[in-house]
PAZAPA-4460 file (N, C-alpha, C; in steps of 0.05 Angstrom, whole numbers, plus 32768, in hexadecimal, padded with zeros to 4 digits):
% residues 228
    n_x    n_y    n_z   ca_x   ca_y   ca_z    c_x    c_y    c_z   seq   type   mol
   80F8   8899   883B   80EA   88B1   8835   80E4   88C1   884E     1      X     A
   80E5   88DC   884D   80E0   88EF   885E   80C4   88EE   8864     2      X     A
   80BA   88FE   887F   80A2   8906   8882   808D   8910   886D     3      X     A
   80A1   8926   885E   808D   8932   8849   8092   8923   8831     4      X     A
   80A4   8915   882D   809F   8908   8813   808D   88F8   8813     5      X     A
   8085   88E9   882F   806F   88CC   8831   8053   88D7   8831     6      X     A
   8056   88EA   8831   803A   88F7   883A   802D   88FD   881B     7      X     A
   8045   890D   880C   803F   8914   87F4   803D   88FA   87E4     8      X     A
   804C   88E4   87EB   8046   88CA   87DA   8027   88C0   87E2     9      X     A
   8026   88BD   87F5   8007   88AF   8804   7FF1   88B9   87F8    10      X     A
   7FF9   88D4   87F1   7FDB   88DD   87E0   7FDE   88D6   87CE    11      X     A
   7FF6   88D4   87B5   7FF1   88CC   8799   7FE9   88B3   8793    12      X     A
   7FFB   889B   87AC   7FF8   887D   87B1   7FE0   887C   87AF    13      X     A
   7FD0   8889   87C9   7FB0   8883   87CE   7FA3   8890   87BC    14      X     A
   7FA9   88A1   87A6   7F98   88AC   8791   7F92   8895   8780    15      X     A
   7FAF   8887   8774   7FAD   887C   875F   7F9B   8862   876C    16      X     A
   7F9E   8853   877D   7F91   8840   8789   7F6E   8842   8787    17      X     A
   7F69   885D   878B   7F48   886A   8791   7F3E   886F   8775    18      X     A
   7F58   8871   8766   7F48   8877   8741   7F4A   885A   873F    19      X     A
   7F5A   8840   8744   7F4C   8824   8737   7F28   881F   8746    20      X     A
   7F2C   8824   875D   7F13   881A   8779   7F01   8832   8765    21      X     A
   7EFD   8848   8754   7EEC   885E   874B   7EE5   884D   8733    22      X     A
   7EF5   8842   8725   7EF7   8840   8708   7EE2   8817   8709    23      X     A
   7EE7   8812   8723   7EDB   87F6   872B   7EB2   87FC   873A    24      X     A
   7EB7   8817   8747   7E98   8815   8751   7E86   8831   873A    25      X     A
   7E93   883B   8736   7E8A   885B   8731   7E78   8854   8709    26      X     A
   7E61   885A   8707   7E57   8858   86F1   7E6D   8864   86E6    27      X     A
   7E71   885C   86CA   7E7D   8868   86AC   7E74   887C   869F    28      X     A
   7E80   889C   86AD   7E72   88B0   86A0   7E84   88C7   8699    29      X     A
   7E86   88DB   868E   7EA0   88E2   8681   7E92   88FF   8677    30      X     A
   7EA1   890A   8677   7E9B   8930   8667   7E9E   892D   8648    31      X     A
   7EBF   891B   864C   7EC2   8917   862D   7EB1   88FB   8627    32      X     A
   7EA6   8903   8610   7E91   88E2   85FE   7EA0   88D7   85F0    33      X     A
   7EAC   88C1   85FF   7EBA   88A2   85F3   7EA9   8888   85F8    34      X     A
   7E9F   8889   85E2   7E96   8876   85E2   7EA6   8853   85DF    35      X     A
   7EC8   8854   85DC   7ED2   883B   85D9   7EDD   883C   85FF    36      X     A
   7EE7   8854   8604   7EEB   8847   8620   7ED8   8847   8638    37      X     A
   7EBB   885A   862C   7EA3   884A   8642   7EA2   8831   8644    38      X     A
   7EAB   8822   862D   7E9C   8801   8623   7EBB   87FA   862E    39      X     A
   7ED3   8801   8632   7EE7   87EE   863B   7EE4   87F5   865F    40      X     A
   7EDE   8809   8667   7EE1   8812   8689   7ECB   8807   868F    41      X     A
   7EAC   8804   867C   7E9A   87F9   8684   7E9F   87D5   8688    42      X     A
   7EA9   87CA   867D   7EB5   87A6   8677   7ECA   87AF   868F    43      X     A
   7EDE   87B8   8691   7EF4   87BB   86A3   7EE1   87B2   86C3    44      X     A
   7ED0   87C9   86D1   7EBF   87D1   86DE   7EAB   87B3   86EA    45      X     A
   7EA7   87B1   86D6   7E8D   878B   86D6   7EA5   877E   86DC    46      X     A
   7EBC   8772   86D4   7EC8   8762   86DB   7ED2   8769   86F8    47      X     A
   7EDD   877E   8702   7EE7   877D   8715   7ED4   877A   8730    48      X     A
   7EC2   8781   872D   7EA6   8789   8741   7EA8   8760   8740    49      X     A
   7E9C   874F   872F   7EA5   8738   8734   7EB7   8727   8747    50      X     A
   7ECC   8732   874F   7EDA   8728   875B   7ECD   8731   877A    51      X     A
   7EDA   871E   8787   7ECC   871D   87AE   7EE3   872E   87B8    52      X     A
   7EF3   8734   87AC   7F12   8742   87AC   7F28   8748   87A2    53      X     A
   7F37   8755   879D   7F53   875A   8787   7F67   8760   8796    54      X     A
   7F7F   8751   87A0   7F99   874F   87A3   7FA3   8753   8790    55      X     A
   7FBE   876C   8790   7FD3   8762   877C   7FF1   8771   8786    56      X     A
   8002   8766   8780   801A   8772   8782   801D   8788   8774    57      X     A
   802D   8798   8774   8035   87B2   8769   8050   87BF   876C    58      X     A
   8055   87C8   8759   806E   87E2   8752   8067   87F8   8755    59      X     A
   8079   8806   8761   8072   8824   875C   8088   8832   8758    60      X     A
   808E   884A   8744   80A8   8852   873E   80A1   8870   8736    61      X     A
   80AE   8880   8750   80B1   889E   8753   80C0   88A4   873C    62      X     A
   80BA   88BD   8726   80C6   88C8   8718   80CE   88E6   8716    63      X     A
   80E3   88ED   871A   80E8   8907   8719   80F7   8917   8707    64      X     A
   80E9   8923   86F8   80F1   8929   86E1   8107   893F   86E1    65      X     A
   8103   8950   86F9   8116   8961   86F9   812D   8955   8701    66      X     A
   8128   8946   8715   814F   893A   8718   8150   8927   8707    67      X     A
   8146   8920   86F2   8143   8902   86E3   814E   88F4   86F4    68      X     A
   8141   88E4   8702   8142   88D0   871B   812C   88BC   8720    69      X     A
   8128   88A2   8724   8114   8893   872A   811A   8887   8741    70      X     A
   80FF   887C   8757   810A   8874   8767   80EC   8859   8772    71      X     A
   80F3   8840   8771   80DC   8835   876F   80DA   8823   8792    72      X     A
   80C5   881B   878E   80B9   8806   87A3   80A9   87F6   8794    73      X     A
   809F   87D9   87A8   8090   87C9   87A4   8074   87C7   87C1    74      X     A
   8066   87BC   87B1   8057   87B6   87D3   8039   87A3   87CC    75      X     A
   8028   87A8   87D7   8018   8794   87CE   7FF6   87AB   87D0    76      X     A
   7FE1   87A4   87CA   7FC8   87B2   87D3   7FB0   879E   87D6    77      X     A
   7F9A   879F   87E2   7F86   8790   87E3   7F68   879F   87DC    78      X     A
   7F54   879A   87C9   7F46   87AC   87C7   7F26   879F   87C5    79      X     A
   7F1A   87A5   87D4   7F01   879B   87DB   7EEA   87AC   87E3    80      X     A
   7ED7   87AC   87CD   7EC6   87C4   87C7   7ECF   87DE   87C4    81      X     A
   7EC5   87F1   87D3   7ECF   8809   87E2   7EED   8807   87F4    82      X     A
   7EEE   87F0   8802   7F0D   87EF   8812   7F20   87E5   8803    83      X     A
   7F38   87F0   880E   7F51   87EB   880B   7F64   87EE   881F    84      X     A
   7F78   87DE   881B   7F8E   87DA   8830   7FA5   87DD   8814    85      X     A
   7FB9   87E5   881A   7FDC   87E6   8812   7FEE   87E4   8821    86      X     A
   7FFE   87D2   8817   8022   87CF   8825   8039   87D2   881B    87      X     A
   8043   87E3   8820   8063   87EB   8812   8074   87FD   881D    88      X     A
   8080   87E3   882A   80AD   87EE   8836   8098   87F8   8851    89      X     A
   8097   8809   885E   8097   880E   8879   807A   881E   887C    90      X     A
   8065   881A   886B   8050   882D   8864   8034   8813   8863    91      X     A
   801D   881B   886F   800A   8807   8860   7FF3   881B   886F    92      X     A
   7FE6   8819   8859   7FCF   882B   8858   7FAD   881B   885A    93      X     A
   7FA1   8823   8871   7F85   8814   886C   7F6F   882C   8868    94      X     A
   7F62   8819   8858   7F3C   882D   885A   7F2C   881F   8858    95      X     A
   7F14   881C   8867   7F00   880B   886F   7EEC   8812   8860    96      X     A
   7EEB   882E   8850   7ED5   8835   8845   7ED4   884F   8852    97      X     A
   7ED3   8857   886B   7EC9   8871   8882   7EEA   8876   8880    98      X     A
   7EF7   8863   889D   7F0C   886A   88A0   7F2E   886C   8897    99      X     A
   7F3D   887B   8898   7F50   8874   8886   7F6C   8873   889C   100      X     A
   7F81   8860   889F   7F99   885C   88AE   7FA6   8862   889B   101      X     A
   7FC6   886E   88A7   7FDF   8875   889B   7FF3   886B   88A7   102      X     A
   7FFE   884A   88A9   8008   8845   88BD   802B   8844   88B5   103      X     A
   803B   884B   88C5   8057   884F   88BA   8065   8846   88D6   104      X     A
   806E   8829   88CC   8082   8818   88DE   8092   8824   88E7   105      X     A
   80A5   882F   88D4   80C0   883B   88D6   80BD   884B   88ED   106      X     A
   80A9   885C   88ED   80A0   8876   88FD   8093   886D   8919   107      X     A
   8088   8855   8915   807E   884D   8928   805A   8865   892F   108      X     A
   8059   886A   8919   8035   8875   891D   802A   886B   8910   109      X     A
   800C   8871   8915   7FFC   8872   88FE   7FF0   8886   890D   110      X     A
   7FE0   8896   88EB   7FD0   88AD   88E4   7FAF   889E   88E4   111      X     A
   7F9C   88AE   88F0   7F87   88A3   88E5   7F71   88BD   88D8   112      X     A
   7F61   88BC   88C7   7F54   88CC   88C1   7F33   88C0   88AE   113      X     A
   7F22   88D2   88B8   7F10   88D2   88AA   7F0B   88E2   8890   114      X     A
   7F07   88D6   886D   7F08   88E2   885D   7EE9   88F3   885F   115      X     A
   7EEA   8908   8856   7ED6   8920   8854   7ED2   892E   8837   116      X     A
   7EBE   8923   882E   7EB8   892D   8811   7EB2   8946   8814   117      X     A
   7EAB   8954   8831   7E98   8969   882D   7EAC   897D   882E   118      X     A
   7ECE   8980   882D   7EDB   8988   8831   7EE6   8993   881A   119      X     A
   7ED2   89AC   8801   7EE4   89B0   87F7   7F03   89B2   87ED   120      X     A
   7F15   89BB   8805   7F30   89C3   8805   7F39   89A7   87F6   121      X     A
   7F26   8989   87F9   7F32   8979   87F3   7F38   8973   87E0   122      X     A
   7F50   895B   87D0   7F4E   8952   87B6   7F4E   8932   87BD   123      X     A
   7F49   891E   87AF   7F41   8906   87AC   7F5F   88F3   87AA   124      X     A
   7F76   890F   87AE   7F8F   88FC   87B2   7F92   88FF   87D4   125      X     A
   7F82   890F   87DF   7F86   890D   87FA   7F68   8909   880B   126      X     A
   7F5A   88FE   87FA   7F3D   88F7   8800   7F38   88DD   87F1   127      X     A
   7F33   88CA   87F2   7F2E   88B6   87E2   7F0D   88B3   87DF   128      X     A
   7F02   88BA   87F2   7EE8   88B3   87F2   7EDA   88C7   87DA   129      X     A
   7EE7   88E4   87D2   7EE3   88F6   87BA   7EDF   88E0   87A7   130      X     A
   7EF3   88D3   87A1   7EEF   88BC   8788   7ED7   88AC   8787   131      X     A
   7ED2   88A2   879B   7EB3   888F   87A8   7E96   88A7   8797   132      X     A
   7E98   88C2   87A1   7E7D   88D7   87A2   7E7F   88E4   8783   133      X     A
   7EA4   88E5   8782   7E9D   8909   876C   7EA9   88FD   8752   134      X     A
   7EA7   88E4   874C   7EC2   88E6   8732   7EB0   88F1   8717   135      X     A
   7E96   88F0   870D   7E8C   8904   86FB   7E8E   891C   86FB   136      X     A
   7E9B   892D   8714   7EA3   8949   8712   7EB7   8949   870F   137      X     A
   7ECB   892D   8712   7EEB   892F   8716   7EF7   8933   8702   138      X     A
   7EEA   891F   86F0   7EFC   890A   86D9   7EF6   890C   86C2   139      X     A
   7F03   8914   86A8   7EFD   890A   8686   7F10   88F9   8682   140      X     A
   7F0B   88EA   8671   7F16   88D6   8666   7F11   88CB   864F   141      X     A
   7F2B   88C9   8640   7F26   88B8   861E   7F3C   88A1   8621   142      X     A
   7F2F   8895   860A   7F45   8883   85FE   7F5B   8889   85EF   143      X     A
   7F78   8885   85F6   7F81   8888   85E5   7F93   887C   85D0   144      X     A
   7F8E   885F   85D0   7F9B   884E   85BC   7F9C   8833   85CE   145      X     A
   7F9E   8822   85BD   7FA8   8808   85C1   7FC7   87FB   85C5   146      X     A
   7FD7   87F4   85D2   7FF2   87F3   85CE   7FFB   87D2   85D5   147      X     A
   800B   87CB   85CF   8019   87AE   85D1   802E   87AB   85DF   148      X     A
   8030   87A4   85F5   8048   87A7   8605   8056   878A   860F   149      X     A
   806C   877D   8611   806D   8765   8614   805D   874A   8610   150      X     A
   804B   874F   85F8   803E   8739   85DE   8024   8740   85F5   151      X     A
   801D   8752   8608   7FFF   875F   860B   7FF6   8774   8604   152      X     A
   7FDA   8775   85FA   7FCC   8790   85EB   7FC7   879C   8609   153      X     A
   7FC0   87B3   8604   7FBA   87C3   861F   7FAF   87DC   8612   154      X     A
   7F96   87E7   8618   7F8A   87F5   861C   7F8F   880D   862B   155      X     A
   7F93   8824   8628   7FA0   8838   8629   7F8A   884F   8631   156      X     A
   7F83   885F   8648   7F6C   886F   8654   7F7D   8887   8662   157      X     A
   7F7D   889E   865C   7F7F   88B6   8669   7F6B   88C8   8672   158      X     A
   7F65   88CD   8697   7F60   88D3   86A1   7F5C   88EA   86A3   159      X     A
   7F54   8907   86A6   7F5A   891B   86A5   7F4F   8931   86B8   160      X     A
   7F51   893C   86C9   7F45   894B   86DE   7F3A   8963   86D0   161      X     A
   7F1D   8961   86D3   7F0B   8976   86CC   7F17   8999   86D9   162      X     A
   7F1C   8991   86F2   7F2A   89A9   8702   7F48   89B0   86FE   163      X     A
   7F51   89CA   86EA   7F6D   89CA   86DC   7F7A   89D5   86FC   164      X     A
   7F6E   89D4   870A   7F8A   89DD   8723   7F90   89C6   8733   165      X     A
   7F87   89B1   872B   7F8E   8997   8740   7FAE   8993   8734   166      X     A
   7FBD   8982   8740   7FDE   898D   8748   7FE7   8971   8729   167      X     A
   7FD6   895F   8727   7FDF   8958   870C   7FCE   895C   86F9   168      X     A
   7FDC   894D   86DB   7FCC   8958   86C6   7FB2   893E   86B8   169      X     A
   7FC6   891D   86C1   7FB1   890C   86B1   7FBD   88FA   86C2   170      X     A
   7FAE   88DE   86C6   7FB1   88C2   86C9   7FB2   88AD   86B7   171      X     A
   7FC6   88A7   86B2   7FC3   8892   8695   7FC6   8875   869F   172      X     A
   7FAF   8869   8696   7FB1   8848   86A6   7FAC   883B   8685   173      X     A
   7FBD   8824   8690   7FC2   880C   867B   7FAC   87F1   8680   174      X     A
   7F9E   87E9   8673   7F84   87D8   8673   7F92   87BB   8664   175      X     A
   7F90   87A8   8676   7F96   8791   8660   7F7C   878B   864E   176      X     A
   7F7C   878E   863A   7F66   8786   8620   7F58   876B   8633   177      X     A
   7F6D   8751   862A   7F62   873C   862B   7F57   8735   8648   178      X     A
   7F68   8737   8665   7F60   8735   8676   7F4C   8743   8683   179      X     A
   7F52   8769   8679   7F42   8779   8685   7F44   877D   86A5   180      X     A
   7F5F   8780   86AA   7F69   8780   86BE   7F7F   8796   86BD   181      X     A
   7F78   87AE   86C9   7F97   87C4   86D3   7FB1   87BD   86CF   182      X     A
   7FC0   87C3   86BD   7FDC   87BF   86C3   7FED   87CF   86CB   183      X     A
   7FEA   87E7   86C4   7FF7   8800   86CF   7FE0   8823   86D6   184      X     A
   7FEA   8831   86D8   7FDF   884B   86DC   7FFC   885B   86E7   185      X     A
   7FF5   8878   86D5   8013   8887   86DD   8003   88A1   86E5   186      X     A
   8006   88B0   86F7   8000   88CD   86FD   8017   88E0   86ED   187      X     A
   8008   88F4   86EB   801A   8905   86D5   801F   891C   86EB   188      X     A
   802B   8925   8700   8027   8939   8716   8035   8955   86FE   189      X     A
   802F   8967   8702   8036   898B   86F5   8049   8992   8700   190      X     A
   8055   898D   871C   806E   8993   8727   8089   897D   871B   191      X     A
   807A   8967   870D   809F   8954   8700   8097   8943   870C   192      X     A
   8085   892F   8728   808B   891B   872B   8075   8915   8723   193      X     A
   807A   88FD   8712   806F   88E3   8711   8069   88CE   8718   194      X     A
   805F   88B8   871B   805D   88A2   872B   8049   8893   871A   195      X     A
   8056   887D   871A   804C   8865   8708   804D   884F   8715   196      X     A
   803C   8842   8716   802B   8829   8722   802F   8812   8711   197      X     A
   8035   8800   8712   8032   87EA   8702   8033   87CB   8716   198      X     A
   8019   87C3   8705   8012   879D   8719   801B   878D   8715   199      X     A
   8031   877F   8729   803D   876C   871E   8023   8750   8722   200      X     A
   8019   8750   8737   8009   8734   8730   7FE3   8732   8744   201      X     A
   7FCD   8724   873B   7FB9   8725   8748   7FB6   8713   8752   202      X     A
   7FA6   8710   8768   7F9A   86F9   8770   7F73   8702   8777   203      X     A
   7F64   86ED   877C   7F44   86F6   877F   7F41   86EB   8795   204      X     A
   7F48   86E2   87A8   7F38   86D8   87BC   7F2D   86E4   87CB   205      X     A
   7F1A   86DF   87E6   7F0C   86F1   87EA   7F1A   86F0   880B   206      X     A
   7F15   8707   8814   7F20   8711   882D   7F05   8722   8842   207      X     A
   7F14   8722   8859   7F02   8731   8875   7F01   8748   8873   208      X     A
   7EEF   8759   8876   7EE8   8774   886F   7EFE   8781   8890   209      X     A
   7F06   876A   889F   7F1D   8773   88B4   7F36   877D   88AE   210      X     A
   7F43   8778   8893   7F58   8778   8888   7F5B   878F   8884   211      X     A
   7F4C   87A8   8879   7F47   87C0   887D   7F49   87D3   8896   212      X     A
   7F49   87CE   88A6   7F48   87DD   88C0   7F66   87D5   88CA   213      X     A
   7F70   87EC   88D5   7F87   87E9   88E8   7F7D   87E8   8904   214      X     A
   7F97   87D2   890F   7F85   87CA   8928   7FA0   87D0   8941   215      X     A
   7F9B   87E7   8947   7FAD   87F9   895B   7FBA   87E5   8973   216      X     A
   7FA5   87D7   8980   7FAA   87BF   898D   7FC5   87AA   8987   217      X     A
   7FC9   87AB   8973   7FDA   879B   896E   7FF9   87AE   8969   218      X     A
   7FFB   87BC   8963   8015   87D4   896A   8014   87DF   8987   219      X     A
   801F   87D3   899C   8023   87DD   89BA   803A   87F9   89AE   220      X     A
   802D   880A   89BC   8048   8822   89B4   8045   8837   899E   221      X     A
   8038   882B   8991   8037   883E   897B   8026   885D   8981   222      X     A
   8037   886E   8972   8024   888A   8975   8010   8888   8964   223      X     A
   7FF7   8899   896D   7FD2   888F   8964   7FD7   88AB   8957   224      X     A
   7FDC   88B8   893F   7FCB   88D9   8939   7FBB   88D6   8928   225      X     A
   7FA6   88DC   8944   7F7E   88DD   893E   7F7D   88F5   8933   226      X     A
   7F7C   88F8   8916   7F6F   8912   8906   7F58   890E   88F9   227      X     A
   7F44   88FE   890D   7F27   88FF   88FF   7F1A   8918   8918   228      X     A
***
């Protein structure tokens, strides 16, 4: 991937990542009144806060509707409270909570930046911490059916941005009924791409709030761009 394509992926990647970490701390509150998926995001929400941590593998698969073309990766994420770390192909992304790394092997940099809620211009695919402060101004959401997919029920939730000029239209994430555990989420982008997420596997154990931070020290060479 090019410069500008990684850049344009990193915000949708880190969007979709910041709507599970929103959908795990952020009370259950909504414009639209659903009362079946308060009671499933609210159960979703209790279970995951439970855990000391959530590992899981993951898919991700670019869709472009105009060239009908797909183009996928795998990688892994770690998510612990407010932080998160991601890894996939030459990319791994940290946030401590404050700070956020963009680190790219291939390239041999990393980006660092501080997210800024107070930054209008921003949106919460290029701010993650928006998700943490604003998602009751962000977000409606209903239920919209139950579905059965390889002998699992799944729970079906569309997302919807209160603000009609944000660059997509909805987030649709897949809920396992029984486990109550994420299995997928697809962004619906207004320009044709899409991008769909799907988990291949969890683990809970609990991890160092160090795992989050990139630690410059250990890349001799690498270029530092400090945009805090």
């Amino acid at each position: 991937m090019n410069h500008r394509r990684i850049n344009s992926f990193t915000k949708v990647l880190t969007g979709l990542f910041s709507a599970v970490l929103l959908l795990i701390w952020q009370p259950v509150m909504s414009q639209i009144k659903d009362p079946a998926a308060d009671k499933i995001l609210e159960e979703f929400k209790n279970k995951s806060q439970s855990y000391p941590a959530i590992k899981a593998g993951f898919k991700i698969t670019i869709i472009d509707l105009k060239e009908d073309s797909e183009t996928s990766y795998t990688g892994e994420f770690t998510l612990k409270g407010k932080m998160y770390v991601m890894k996939m192909n030459n990319m791994e992304i940290f946030f401590d909570g404050a700070t956020l790394w963009n680190y790219l092997a291939d390239e041999e940099e990393v980006n660092i930046n501080t997210p800024d809620s107070t930054e209008e211009e921003q949106d919460f695919f290029e701010n993650p911490s928006l998700f943490f402060t604003d998602y009751r101004k962000e977000f409606s959401y209903k239920l919209v059916k139950e579905e059965e997919v390889g002998g699992k029920i799944y729970e079906i939730i569309d997302l919807y941005p209160n603000d009609l000029n944000k660059p997509y239209s909805r987030i649709r994430i897949y809920l396992d009924k029984e486990k109550q555990e994420l299995f997928s989420a697809r962004y619906f982008g207004k320009d044709g791409m899409h991008y769909q997420l799907k988990i291949i596997d969890y683990d809970y154990q609990p991890v160092d709030d160090s795992l989050f931070k990139f630690d410059v020290s250990k890349h001799p060479g690498i270029e530092v761009i400090d945009l805090r």
